[in-house]
C-alpha positions in Angstrom: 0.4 -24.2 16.0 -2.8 -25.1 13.9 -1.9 -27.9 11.1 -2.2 -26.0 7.3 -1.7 -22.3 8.6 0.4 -20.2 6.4 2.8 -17.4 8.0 3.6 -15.2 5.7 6.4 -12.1 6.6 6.5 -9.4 4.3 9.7 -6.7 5.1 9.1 -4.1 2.4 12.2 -1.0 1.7 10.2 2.1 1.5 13.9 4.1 1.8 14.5 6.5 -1.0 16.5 4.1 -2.9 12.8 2.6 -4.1 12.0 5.9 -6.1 10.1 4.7 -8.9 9.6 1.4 -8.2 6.3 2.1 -6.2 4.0 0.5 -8.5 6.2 -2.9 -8.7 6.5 -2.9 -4.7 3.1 -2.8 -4.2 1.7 -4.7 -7.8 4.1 -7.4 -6.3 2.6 -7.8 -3.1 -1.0 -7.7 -3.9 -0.1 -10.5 -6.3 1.6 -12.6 -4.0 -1.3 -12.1 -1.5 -3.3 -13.0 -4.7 -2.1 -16.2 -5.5 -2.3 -17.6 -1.6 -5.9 -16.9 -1.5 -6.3 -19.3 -4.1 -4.2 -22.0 -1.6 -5.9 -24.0 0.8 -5.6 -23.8 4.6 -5.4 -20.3 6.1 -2.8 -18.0 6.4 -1.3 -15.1 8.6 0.0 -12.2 7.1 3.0 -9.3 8.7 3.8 -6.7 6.9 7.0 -4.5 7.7 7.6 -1.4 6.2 10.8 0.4 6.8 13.3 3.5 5.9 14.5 4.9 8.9 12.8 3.9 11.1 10.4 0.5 11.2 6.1 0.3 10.9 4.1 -2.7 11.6 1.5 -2.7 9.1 -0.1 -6.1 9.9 0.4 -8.0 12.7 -0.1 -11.6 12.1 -3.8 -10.4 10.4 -5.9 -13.0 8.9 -5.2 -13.3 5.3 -8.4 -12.7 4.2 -9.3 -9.2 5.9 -6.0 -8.1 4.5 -7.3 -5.0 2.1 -4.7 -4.6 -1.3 -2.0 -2.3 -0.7 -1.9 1.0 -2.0 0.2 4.4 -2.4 -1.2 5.5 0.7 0.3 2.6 2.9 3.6 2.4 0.7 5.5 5.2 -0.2 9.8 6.0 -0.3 11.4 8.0 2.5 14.0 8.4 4.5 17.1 6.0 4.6 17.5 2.1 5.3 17.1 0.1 8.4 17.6 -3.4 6.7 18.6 -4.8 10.0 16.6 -3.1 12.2 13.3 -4.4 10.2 14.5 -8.0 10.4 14.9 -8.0 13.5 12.0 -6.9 14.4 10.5 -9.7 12.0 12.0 -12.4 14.0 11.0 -11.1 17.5 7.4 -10.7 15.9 7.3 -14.6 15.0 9.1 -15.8 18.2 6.6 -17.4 19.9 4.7 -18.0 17.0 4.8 -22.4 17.2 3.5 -22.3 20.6 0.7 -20.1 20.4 -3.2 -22.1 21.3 -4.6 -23.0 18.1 -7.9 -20.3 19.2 -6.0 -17.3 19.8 -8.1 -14.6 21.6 -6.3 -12.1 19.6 -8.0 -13.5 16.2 -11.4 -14.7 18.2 -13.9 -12.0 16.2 -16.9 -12.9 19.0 -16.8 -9.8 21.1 -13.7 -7.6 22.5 -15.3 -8.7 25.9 -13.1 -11.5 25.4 -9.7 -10.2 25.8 -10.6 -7.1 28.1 -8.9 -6.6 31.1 -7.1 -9.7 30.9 -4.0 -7.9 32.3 -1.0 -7.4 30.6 -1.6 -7.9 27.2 -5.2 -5.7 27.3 -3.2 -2.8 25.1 -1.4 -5.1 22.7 -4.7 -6.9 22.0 -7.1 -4.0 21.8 -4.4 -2.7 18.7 -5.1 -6.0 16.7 -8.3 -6.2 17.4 -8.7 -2.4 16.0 -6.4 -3.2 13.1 -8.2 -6.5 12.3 -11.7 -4.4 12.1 -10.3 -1.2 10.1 -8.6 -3.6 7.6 -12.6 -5.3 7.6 -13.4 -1.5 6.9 -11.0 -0.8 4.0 -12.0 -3.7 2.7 -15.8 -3.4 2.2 -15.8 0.6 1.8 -14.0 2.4 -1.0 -14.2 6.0 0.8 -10.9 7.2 3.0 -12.7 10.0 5.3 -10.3 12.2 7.5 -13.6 13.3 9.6 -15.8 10.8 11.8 -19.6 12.2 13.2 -20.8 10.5 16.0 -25.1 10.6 15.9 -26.4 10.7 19.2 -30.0 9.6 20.4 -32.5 11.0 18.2 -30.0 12.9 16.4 -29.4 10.4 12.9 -31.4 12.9 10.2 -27.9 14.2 9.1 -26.8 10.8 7.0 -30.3 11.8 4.8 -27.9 14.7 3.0 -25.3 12.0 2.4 -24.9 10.7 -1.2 -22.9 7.7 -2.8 -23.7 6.2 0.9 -21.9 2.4 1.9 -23.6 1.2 5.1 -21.8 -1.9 7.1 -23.9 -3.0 10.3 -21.8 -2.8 13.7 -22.6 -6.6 13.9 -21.2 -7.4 10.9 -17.5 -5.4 11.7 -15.1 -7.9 13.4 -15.1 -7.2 17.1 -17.4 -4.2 16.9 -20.1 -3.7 20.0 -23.5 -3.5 19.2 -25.7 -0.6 19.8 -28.7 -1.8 22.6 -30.2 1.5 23.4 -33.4 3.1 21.4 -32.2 5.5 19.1 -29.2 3.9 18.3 -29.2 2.2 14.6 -26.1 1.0 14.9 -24.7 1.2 11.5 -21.5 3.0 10.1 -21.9 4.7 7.1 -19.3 5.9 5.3 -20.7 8.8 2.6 -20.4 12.2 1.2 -21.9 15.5 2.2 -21.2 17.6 -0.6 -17.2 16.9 -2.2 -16.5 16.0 2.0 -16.2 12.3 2.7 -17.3 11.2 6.2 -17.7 8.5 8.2 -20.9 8.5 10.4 -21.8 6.2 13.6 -25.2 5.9 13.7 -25.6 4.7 17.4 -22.7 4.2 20.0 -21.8 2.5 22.8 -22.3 3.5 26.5 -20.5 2.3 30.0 -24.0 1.6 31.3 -24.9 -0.6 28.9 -22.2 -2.7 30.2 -19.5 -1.9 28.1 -16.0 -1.4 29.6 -14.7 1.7 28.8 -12.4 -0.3 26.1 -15.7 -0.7 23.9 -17.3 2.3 24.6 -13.9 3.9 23.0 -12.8 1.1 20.6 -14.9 2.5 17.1 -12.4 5.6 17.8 -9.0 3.3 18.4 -10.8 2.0 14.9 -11.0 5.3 13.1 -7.3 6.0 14.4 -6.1 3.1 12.0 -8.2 4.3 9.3 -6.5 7.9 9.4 -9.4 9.9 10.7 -8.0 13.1 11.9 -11.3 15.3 13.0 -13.8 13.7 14.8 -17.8 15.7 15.5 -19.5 13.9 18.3 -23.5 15.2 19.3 -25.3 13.8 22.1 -28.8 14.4 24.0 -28.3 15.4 27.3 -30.0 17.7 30.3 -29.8 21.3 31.1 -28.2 22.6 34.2 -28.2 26.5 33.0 -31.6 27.9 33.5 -30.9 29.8 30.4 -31.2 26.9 28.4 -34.4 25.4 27.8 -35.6 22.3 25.9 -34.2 22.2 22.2 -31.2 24.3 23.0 -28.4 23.5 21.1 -25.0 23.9 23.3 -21.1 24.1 21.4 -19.2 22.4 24.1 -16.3 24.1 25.7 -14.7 21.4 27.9 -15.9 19.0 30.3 -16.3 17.4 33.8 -15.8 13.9 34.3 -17.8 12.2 37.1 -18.2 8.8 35.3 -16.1 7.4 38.1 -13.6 5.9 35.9 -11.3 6.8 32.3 -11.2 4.9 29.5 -7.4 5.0 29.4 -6.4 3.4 32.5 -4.2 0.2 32.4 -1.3 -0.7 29.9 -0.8 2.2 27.7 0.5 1.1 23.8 2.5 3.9 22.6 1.3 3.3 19.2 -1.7 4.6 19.8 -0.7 8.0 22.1 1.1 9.3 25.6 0.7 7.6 29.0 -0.2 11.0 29.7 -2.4 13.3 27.4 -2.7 16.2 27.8 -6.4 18.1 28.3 -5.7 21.2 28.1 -8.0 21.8 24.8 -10.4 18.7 24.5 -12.5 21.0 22.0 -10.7 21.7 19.5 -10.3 25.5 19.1 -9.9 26.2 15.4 -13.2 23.9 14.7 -15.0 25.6 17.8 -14.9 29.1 16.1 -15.2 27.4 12.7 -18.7 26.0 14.3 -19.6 29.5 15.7 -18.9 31.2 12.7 -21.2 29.2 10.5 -23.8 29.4 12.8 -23.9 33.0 12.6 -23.9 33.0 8.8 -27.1 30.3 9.1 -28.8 32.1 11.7 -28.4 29.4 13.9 -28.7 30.2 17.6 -26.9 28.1 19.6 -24.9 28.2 23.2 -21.8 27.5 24.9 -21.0 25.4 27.7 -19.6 23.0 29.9 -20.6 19.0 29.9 -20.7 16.8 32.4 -20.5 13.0 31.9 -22.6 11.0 34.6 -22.9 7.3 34.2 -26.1 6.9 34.4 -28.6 4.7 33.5 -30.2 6.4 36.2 -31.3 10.0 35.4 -29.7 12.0 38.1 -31.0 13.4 41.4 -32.2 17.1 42.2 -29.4 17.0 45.0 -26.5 15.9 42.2 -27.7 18.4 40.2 -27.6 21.2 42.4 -23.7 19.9 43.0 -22.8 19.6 39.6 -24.1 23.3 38.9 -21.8 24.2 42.0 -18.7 22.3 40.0 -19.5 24.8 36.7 -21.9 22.3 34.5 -23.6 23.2 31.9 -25.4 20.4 31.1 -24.9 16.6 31.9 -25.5 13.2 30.2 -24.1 9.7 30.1 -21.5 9.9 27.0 -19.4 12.1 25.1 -16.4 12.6 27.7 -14.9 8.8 26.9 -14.9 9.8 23.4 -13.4 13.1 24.1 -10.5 12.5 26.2 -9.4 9.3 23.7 -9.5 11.5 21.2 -7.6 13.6 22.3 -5.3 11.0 23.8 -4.9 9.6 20.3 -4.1 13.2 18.9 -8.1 13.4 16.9 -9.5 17.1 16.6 -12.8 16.6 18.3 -16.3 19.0 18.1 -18.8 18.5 20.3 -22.9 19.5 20.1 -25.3 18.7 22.6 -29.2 18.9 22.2 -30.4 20.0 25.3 -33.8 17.5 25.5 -34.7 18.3 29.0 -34.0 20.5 31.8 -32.5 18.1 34.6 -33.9 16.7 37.7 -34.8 19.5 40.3 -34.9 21.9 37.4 -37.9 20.7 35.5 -40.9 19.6 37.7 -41.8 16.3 35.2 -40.5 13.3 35.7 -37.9 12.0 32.9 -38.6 9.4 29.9 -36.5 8.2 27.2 -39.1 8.7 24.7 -39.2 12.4 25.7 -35.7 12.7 25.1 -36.0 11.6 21.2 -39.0 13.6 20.6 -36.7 16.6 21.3 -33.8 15.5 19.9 -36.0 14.6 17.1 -37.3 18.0 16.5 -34.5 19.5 17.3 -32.4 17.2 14.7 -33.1 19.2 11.6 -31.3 22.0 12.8 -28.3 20.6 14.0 -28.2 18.5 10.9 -28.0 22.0 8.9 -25.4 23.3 11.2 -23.1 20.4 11.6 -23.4 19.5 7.8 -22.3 22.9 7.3 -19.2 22.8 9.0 -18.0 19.3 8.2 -18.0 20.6 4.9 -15.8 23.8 5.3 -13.6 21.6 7.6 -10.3 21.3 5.7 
């Protein structure tokens, strides 16, 4: 164990025996955390909550990403698990003395790090996540319930945001880094209208060279920051001939055929099911709640079904003509990640595509990237309108 590192345990009653002491439960521990920033040497910090039943709110998190707590994390319910929680307290800090002074768990260089090192890939990826929403809570004062995911191209819709706090990706422990043009890789966390949202300007894609873990983790992030609705746009290709360039498509479900899913390996119950179900990836309610304020705009608009291809490669006449066969709509190389952790972790998700291009086969030109944002790019202010709309009518 590293010489002049502090554990600290915290095992807070939240039963309904603490009505009315709220404000002296949580004044008391924000103090305390208070005063051991002012000690030298480092310190570790696990929380406990518990009533009848026991929550880990930090899990041996580095003192100083631990945000203040507030009403929202500590409130009475319930009855008392005394034992139970203290327990639990020692099995946490079992261990603890002969763990390497560099744990990979607190190592902020990249999640790379600890990915698919077996066993512990779940338990890891939760701290990880926790370690960069506490980063979040700290270094934002907004709490959105609703994420937007901007796409290539597709970024004008943060310009109607006001009382705007920007943190780089490279700047949020354990956070990938946008590589792909297009991609600002910033998130903002804003207003549109009275509506707070958080916005990912640029994400992450598998052939980039992210695992699947990273493509997903900003959403395993949001999780932990309470984000219940999540709107995710993309650029992609056309596979209906009755779409054409600029077409903007409502997704409907989708077709996986990125040869792999981002859930597969050690599943940590904290975050959702071994075994989601798919059965409405697009969430209904904010489907027609997307159709129906595009009819009030006059926003025209189709549905469809996307395909997610790996890429980088734009794909061949041949794969097209398949995937038309399978029912696609339209394909590109994100999106269906997103969508099925999402759902996985119980999220509400929309989903807009910008139809840039009509695929290979379909279109007699050969592909470019720079194509692609022109589009999306002209494309953008619509969309913007549309989606801006709805986020704020979301409830």
């Amino acid at each position: 164990m590293k010489k002049n590192l502090t554990e600290l345990v915290f095992i807070l009653d939240r039963s309904g025996s603490m009505g009315g002491l709220e404000q002296d439960t949580i004044g008391g521990f924000n103090a305390m955390l208070t005063r051991q920033k002012e000690q030298e040497g480092e310190a570790n910090v696990t929380t406990i909550l518990f009533d009848h039943e026991v929550q880990l709110l930090h899990d041996r998190f580095p003192l100083k990403a631990v945000a203040p707590l507030t009403e929202k994390d500590y409130y009475v319910r319930g009855c008392t698990a005394l034992l139970d929680a203290i327990g639990y307290g020692v099995e946490k800090m079992k261990g603890v003395l002969h763990r390497p002074e560099k744990s990979d768990i607190l190592n902020p260089e990249s999640i790379s790090n600890f990915l698919g090192k077996g066993e512990n890939v779940m338990e890891h990826l939760y701290e990880k996540a926790l370690e960069s929403a506490e980063y979040i809570k700290t270094h934002t004062k907004k709490r959105p319930k609703i994420a937007v995911v901007l796409g290539s191209g597709l970024g004008k819709l943060t310009a109607d945001f006001t009382d705007t706090e920007e943190l780089s990706y490279k700047d949020i422990p354990n956070f990938p880094v946008s590589t792909v043009a297009g991609h600002k890789g910033a998130l903002l966390a804003g207003k549109l209208g009275d509506t707070e949202v958080y916005a990912m300007e640029g994400r992450f894609h598998f052939y980039e060279g992210y695992s699947m873990k990273e493509v997903c983790y900003p959403f395993y992030v949001f999780k932990l920051l309470d984000v219940e609705k999540v709107v995710l746009t993309n650029a992609c290709g056309g596979i209906n001939r009755e779409f054409a360039p600029g077409t903007l498509m409502l997704i409907t479900d989708f077709i996986n055929m990125m040869g792999t899913n981002p859930l597969i390996g050690p599943n940590d119950e904290r975050f959702g099911p071994r075994f989601p179900d798919m059965t409405e990836p697009y969430s209904l309610e904010l489907r027609n709640l997307a159709k129906q304020t595009a009819d009030e705009l006059g926003i025209a608009y189709k549905e469809g079904v996307y395909m997610g291809f790996m890429g980088p490669c734009y794909e061949t006449a041949a794969e097209i003509r398949a995937f038309a066969g399978m029912g696609a709509d339209a394909v590109g190389m994100s999106t269906v990640p997103e969508t099925m952790v999402c759902n996985y972790m119980g999220m509400k998700v929309l989903a807009v595509s910008c139809i840039t291009n009509m695929a290979t086969g379909i279109q007699t030109v050969k592909h470019s990237h720079a194509r692609v944002l022109e589009i999306a790019n002209q494309a953008g202010d619509t969309l913007c309108r549309w989606l801006g709309a709805v986020i704020q009518r979301m409830e």
